[in-house]
ChimeraX commands (.cxc) that place a marker at each C-alpha (Angstrom):
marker #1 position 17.45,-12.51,29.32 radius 0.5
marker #1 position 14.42,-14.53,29.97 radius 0.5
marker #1 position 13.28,-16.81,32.71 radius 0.5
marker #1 position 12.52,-20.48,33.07 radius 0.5
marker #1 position 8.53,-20.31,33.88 radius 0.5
marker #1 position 8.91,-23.44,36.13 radius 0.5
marker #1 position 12.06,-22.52,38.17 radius 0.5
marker #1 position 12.31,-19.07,37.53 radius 0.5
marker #1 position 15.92,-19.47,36.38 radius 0.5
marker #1 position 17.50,-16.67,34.24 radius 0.5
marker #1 position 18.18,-17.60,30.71 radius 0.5
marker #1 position 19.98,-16.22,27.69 radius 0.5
marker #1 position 17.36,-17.44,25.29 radius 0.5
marker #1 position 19.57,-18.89,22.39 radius 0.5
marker #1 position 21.47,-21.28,25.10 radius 0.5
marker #1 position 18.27,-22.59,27.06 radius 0.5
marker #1 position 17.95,-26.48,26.81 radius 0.5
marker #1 position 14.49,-26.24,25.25 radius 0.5
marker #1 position 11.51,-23.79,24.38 radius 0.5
marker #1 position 8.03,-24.07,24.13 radius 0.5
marker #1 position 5.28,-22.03,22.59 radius 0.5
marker #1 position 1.86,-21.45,24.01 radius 0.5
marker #1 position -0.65,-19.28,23.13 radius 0.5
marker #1 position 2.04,-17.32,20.64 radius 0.5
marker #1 position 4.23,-16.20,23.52 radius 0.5
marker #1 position 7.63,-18.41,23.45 radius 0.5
marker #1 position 8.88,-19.62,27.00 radius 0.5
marker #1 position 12.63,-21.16,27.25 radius 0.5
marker #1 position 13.60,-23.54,29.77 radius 0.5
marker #1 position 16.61,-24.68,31.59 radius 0.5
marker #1 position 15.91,-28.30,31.06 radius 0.5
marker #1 position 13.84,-30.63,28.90 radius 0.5
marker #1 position 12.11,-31.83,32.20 radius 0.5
marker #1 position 10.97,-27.85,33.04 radius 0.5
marker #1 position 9.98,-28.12,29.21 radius 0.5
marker #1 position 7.28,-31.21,29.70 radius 0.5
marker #1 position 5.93,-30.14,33.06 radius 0.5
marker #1 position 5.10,-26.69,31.24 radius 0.5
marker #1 position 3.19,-28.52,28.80 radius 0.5
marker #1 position 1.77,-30.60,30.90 radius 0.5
marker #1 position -0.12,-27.59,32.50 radius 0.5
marker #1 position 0.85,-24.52,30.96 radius 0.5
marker #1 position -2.12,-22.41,32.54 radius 0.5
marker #1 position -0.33,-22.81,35.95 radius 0.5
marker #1 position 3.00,-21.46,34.62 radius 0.5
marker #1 position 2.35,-19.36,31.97 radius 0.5
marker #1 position 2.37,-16.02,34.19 radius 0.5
marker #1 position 5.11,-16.77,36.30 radius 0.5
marker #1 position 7.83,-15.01,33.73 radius 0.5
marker #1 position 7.25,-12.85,31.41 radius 0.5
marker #1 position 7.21,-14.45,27.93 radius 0.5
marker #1 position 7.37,-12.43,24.68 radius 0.5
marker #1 position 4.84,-13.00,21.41 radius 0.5
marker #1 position 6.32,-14.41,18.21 radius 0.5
marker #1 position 6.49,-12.47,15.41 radius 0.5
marker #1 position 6.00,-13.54,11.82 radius 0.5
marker #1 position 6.92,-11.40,8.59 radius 0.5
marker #1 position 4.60,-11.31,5.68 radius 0.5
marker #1 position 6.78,-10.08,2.53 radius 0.5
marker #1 position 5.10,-9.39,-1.34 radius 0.5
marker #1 position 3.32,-7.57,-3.78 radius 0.5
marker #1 position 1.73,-4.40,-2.76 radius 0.5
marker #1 position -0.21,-4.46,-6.00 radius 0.5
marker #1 position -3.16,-4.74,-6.75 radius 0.5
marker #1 position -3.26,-7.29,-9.45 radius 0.5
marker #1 position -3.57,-10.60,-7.79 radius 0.5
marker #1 position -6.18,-13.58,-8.17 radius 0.5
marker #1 position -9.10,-14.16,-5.79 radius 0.5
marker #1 position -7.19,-16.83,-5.51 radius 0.5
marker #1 position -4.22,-15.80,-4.58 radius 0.5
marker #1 position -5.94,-13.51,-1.84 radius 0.5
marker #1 position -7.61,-16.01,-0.22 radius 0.5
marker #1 position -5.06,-18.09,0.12 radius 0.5
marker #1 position -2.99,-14.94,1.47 radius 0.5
marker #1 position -5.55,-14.23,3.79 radius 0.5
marker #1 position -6.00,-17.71,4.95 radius 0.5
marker #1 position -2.10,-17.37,5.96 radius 0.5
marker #1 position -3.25,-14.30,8.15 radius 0.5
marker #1 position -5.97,-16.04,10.04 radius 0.5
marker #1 position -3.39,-19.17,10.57 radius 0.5
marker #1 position -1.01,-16.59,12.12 radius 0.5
marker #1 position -3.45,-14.32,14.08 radius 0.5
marker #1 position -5.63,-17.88,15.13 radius 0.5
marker #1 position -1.88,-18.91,16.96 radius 0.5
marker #1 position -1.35,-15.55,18.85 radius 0.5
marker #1 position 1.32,-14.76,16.88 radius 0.5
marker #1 position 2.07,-10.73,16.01 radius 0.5
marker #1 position 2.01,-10.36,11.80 radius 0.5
marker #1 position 4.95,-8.13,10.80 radius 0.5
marker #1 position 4.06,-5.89,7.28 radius 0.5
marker #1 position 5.29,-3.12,5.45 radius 0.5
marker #1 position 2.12,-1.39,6.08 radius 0.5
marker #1 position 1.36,-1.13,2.66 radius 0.5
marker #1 position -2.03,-2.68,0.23 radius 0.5
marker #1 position -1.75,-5.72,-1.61 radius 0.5
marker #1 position -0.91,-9.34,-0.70 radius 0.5
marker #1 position 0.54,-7.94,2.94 radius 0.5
marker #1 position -3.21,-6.14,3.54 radius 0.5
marker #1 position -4.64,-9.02,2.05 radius 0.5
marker #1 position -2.74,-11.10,4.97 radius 0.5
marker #1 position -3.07,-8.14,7.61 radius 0.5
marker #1 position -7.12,-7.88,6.87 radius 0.5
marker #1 position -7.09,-12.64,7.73 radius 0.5
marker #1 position -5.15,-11.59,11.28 radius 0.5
marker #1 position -7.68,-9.14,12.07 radius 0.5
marker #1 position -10.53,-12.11,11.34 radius 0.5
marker #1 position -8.95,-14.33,14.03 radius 0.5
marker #1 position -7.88,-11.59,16.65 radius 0.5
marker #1 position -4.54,-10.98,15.54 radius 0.5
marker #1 position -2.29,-8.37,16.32 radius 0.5
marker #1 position -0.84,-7.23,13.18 radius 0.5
marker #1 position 2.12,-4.34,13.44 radius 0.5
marker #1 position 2.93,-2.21,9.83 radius 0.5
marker #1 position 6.47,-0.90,9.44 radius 0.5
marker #1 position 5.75,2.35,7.24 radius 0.5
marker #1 position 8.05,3.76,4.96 radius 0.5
marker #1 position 6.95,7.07,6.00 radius 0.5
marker #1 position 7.55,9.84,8.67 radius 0.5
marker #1 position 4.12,10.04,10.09 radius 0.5
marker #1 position 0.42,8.96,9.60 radius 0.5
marker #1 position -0.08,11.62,6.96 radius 0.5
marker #1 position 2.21,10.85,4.75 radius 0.5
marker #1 position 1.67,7.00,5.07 radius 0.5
marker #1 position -1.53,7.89,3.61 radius 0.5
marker #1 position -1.12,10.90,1.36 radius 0.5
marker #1 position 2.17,10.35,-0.16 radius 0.5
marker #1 position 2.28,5.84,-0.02 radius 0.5
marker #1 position -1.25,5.29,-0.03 radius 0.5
marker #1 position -1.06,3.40,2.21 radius 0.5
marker #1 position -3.95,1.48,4.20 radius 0.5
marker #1 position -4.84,1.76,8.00 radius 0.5
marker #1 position -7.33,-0.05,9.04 radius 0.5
marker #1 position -6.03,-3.48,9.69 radius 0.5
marker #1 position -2.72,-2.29,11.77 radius 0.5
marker #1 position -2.97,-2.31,15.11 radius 0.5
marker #1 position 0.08,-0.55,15.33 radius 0.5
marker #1 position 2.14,1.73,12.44 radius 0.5
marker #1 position 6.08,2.36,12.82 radius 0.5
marker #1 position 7.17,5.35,11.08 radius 0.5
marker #1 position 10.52,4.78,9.72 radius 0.5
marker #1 position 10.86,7.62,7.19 radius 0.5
marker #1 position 13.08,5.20,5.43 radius 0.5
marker #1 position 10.92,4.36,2.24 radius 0.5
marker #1 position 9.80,1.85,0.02 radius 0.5
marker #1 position 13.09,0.06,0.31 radius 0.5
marker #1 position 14.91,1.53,3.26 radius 0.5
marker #1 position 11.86,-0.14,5.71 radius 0.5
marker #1 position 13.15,-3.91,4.38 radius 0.5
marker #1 position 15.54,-4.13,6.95 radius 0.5
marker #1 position 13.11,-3.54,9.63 radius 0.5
marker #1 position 10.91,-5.55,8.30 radius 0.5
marker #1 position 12.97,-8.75,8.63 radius 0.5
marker #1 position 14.97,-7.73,11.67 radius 0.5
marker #1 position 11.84,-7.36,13.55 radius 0.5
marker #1 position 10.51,-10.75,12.57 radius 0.5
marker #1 position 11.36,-13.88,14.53 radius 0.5
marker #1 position 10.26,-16.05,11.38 radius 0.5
marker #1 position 9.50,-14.89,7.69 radius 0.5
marker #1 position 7.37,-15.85,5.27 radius 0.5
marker #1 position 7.48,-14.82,1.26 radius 0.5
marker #1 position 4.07,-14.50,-0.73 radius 0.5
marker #1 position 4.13,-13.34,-4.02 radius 0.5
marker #1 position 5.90,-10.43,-4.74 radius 0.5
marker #1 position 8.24,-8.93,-7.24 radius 0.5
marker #1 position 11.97,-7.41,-6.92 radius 0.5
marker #1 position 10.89,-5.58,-3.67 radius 0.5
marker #1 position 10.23,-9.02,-2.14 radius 0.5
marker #1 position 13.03,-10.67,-3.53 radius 0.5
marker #1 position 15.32,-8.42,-2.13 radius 0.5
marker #1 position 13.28,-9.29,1.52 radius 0.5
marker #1 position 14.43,-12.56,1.13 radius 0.5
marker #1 position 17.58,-12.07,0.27 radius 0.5
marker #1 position 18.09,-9.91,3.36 radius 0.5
marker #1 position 16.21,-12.92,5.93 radius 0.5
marker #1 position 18.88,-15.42,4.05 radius 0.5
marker #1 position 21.97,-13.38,4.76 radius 0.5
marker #1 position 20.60,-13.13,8.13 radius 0.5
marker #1 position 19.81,-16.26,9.19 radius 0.5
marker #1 position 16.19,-16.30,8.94 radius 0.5
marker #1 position 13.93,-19.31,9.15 radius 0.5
marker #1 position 11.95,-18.72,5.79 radius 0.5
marker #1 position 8.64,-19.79,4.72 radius 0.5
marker #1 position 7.78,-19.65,0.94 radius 0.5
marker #1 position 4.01,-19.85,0.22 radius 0.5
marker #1 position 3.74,-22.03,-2.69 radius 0.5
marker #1 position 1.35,-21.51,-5.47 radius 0.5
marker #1 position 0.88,-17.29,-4.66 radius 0.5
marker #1 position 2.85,-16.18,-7.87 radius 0.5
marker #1 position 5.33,-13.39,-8.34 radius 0.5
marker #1 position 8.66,-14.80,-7.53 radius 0.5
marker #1 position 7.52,-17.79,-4.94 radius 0.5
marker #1 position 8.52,-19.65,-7.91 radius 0.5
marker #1 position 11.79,-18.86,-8.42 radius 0.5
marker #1 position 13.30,-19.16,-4.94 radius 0.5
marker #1 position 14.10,-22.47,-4.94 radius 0.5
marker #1 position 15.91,-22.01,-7.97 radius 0.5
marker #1 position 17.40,-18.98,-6.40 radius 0.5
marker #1 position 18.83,-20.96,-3.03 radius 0.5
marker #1 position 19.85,-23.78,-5.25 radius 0.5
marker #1 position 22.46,-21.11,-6.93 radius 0.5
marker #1 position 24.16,-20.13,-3.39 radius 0.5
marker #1 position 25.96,-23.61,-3.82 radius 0.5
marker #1 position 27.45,-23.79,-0.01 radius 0.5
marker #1 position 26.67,-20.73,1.08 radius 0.5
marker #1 position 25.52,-21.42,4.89 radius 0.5
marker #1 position 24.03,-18.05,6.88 radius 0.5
marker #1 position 21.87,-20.11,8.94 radius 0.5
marker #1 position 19.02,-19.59,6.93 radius 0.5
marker #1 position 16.43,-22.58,6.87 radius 0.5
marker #1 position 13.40,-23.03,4.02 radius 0.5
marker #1 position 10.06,-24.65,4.07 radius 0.5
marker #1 position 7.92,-24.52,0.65 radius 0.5
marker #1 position 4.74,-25.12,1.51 radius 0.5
marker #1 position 0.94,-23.86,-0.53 radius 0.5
marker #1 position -1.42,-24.79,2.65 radius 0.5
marker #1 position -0.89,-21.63,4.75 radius 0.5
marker #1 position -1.82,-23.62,8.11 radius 0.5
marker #1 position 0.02,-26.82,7.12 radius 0.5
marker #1 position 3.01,-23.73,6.46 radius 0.5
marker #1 position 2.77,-22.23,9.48 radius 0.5
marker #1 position 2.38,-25.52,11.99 radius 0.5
marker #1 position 5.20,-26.70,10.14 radius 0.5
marker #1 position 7.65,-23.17,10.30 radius 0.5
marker #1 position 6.76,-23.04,14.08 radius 0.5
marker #1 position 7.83,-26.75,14.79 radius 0.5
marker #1 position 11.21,-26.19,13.25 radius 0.5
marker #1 position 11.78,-22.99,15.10 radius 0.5
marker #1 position 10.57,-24.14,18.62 radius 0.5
marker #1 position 13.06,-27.60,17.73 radius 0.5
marker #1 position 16.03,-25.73,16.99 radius 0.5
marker #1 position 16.13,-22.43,14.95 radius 0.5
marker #1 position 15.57,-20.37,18.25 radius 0.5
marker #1 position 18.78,-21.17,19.04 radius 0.5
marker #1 position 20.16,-19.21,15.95 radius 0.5
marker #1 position 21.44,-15.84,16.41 radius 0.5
marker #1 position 19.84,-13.05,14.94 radius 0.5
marker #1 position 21.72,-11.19,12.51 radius 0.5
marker #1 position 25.28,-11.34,13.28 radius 0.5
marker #1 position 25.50,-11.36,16.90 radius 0.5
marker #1 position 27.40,-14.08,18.85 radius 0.5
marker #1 position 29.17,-17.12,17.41 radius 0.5
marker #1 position 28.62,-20.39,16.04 radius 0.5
marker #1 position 29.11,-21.98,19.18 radius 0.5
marker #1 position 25.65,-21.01,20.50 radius 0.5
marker #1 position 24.31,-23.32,17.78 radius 0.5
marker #1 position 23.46,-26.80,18.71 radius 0.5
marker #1 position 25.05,-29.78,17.31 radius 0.5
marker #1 position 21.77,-30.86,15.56 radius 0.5
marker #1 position 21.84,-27.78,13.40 radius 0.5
marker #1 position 25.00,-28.46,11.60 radius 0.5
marker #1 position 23.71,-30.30,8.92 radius 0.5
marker #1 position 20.46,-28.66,8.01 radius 0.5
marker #1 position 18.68,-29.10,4.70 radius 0.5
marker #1 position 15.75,-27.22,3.17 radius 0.5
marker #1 position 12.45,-28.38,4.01 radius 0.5
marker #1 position 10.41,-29.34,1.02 radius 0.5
marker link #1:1,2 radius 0.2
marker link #1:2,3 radius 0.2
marker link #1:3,4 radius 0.2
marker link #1:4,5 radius 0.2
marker link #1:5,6 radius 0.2
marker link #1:6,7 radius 0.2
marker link #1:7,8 radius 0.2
marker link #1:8,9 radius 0.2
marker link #1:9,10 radius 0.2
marker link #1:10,11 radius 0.2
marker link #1:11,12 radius 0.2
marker link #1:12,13 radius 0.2
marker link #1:13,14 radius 0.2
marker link #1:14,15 radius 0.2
marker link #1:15,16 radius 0.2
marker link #1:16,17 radius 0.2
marker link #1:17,18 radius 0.2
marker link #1:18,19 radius 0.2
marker link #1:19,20 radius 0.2
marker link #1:20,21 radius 0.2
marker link #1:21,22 radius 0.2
marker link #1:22,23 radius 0.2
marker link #1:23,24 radius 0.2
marker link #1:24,25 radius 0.2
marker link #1:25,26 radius 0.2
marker link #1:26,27 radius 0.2
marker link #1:27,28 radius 0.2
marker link #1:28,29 radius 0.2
marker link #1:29,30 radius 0.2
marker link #1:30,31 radius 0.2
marker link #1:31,32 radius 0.2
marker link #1:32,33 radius 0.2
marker link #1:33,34 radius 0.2
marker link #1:34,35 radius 0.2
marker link #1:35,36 radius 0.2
marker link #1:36,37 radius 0.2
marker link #1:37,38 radius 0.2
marker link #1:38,39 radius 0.2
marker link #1:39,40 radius 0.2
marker link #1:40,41 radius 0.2
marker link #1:41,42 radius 0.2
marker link #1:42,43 radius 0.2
marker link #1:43,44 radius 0.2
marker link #1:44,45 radius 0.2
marker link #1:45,46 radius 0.2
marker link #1:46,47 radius 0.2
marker link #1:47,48 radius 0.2
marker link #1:48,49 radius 0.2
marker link #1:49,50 radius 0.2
marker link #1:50,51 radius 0.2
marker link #1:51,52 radius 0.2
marker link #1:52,53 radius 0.2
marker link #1:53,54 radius 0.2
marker link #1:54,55 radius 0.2
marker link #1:55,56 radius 0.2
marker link #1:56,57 radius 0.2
marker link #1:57,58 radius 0.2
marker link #1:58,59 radius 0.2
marker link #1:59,60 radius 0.2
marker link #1:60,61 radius 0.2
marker link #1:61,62 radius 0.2
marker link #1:62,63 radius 0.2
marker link #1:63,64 radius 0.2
marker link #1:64,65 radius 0.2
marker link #1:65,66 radius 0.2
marker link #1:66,67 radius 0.2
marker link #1:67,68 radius 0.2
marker link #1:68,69 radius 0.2
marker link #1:69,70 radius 0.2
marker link #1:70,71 radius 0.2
marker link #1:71,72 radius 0.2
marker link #1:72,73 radius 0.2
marker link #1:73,74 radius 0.2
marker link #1:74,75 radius 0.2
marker link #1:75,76 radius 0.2
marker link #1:76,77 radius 0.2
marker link #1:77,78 radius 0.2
marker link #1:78,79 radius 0.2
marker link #1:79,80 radius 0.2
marker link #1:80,81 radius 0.2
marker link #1:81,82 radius 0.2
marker link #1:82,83 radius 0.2
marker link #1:83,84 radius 0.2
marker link #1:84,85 radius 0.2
marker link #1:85,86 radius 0.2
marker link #1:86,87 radius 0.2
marker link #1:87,88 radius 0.2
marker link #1:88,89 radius 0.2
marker link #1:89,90 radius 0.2
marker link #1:90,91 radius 0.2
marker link #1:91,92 radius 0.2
marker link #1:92,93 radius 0.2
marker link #1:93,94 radius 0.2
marker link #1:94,95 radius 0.2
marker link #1:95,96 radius 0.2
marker link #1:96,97 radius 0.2
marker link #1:97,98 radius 0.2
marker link #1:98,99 radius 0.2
marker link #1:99,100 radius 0.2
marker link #1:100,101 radius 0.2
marker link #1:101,102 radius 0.2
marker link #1:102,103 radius 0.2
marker link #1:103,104 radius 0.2
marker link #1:104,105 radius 0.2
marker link #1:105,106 radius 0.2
marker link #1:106,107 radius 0.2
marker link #1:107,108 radius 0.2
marker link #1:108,109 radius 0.2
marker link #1:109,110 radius 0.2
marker link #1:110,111 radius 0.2
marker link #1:111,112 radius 0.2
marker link #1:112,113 radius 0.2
marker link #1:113,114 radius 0.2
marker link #1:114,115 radius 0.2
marker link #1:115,116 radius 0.2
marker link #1:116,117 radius 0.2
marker link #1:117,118 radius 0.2
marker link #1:118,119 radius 0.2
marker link #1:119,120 radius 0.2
marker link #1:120,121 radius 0.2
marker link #1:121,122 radius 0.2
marker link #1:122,123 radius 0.2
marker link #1:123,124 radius 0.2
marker link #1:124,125 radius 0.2
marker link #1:125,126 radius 0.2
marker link #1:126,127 radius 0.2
marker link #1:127,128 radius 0.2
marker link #1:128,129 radius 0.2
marker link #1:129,130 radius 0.2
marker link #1:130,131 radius 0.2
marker link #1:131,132 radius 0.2
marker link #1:132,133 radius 0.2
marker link #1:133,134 radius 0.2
marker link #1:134,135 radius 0.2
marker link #1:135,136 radius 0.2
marker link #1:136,137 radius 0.2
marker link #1:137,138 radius 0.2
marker link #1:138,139 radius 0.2
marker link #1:139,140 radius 0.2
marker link #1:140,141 radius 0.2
marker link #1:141,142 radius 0.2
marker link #1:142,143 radius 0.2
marker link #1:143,144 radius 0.2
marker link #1:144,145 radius 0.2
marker link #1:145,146 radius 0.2
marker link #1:146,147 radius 0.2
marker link #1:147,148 radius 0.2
marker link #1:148,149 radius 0.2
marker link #1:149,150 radius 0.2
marker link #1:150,151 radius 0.2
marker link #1:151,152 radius 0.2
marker link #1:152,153 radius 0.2
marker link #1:153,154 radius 0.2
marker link #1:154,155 radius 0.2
marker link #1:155,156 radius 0.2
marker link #1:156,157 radius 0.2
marker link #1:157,158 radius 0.2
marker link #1:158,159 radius 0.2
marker link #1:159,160 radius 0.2
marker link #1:160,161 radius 0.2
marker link #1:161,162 radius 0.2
marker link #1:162,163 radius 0.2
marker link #1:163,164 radius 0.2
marker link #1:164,165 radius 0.2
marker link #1:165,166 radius 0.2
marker link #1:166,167 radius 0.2
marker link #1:167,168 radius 0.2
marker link #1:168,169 radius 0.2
marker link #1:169,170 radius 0.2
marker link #1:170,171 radius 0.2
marker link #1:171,172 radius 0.2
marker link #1:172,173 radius 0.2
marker link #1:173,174 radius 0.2
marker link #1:174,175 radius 0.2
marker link #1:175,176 radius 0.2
marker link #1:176,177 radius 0.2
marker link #1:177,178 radius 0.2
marker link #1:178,179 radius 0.2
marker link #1:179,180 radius 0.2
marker link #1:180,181 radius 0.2
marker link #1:181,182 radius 0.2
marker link #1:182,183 radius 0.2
marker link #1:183,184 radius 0.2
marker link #1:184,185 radius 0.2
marker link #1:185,186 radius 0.2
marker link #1:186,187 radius 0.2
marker link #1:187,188 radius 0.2
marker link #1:188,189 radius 0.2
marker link #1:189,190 radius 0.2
marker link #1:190,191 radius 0.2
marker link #1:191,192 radius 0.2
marker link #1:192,193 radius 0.2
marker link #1:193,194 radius 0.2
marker link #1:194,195 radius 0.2
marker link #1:195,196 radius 0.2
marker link #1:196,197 radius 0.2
marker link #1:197,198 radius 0.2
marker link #1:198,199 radius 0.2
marker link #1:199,200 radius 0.2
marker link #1:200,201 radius 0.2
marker link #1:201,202 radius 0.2
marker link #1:202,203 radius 0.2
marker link #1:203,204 radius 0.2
marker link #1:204,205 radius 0.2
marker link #1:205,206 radius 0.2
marker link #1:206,207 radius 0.2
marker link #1:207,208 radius 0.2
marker link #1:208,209 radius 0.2
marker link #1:209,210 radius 0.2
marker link #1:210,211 radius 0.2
marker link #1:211,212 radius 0.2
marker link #1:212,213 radius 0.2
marker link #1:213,214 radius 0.2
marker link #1:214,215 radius 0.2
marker link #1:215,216 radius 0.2
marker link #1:216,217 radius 0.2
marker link #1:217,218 radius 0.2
marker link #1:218,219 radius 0.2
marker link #1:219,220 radius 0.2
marker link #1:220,221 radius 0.2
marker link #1:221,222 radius 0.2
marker link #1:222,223 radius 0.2
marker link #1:223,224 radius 0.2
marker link #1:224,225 radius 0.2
marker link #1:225,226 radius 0.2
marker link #1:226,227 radius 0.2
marker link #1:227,228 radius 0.2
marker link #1:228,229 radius 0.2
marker link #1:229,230 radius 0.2
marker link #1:230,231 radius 0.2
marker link #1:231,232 radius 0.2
marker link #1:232,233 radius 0.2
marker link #1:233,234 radius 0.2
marker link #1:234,235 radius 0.2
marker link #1:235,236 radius 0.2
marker link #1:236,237 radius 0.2
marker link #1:237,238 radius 0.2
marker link #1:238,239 radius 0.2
marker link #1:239,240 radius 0.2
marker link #1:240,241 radius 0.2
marker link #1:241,242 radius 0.2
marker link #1:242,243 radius 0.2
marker link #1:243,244 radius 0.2
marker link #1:244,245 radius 0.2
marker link #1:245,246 radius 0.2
marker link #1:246,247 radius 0.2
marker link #1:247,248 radius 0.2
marker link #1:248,249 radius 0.2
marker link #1:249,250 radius 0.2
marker link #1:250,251 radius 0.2
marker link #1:251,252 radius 0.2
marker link #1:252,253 radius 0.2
marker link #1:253,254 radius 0.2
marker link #1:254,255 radius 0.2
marker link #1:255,256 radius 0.2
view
């Protein structure tokens, strides 16, 4: 449960009236009314509840083979997520997710790596596996594919870069799960594909919401709007029911 900053009012978050997001934390509200006079002056009520960070999955290519770029423009996703406050969910490994771990880091971003191994050593030894841009490493001892469920379940949004089969099957897990899903256009691998992809689920309906977008910023503003106007209400996974969902989410299109 969280609490309303303004009124102090216990909340299950996925039923409060409204949310807000301010400095990356995400505060929920019993009313639209609490809502505006928290955004009105947020440094007066921003401390009066505790109010978790957002989190936002990078999934793709942990090779090494990518254009300048392509890593810029990964990077520049990084510093739009670390510049927000937000925490940058990886699978700890090199590539297009360091690449988007090492633009966090620029902007003071925390940045967390979910590592397919069972301890520091053999994240470096037997993954190869970088270090330096985490500010925290989860051991999962679940390797190079077991970690993918992790990865998404521990990210409030997600966003695809690049990538190959590895990343597809990311996606495919934040789809079945209800994920809101940013695709970052123009950064290769199978970014291309996915819209293609979706397009074959016919009527398939998990919850799951897409934005294609190449600006990383624009992609980012634009992922966070949606969530704060109505994907926070979606439940995780496959707890709770339908009901929880508000009416203005039963008709939801992809986001082009």
């Amino acid at each position: 449960m969280m609490r309303d900053p303004v009124c102090l009012m216990e909340l299950d978050p996925r039923k409060a009236a409204a949310m807000a997001e301010f400095g990356g934390h995400a505060y929920y509200f019993c009313s639209e009314g609490h809502k505006q006079t928290f955004i009105s002056q947020p440094e007066i009520y921003q401390d009066k509840a505790p109010a978790m960070r957002l989190t936002i999955g990078v999934m793709g290519s942990a090779g090494d083979d990518h254009p300048e770029a392509v890593k810029q423009q990964v990077r520049a996703l990084g510093q739009a997520i670390g510049g927000r406050g937000f925490v940058l969910i990886t699978g700890a490994c090199p590539g297009l997710p360091y690449e988007c771990a090492v633009g966090a880091r620029q902007e003071g971003g925390w940045s967390v790596g979910i590592s397919p191994a069972l301890s520091l050593d053999e994240h470096v030894h037997k993954y190869h596996s970088p270090t330096d841009m985490f500010d925290v490493l989860i051991y999962t001892g679940s390797g190079l594919m077991g970690r993918e469920v992790t990865n998404i379940r521990s990210s409030d949004m997600v966003v695809i870069v690049g990538g190959r089969s590895g990343t597809l099957g990311e996606f495919a897990i934040a789809y079945d799960e209800g994920k809101l899903i940013g695709v970052l256009q123009g950064s290769g691998g199978v970014t291309g594909e996915i819209p293609h992809i979706v397009a074959s689920f016919g009527d398939k309906d998990t919850g799951a919401r897409m934005i294609y977008e190449a600006d990383p910023a624009v992609l980012i503003e634009r992922m966070v709007a949606m969530y704060i106007e109505q994907h926070y209400r979606h439940p995780s996974c496959f707890c709770g029911g339908a009901d929880t969902i508000g009416d203005e989410d039963e008709d939801r299109p992809a986001m082009k």
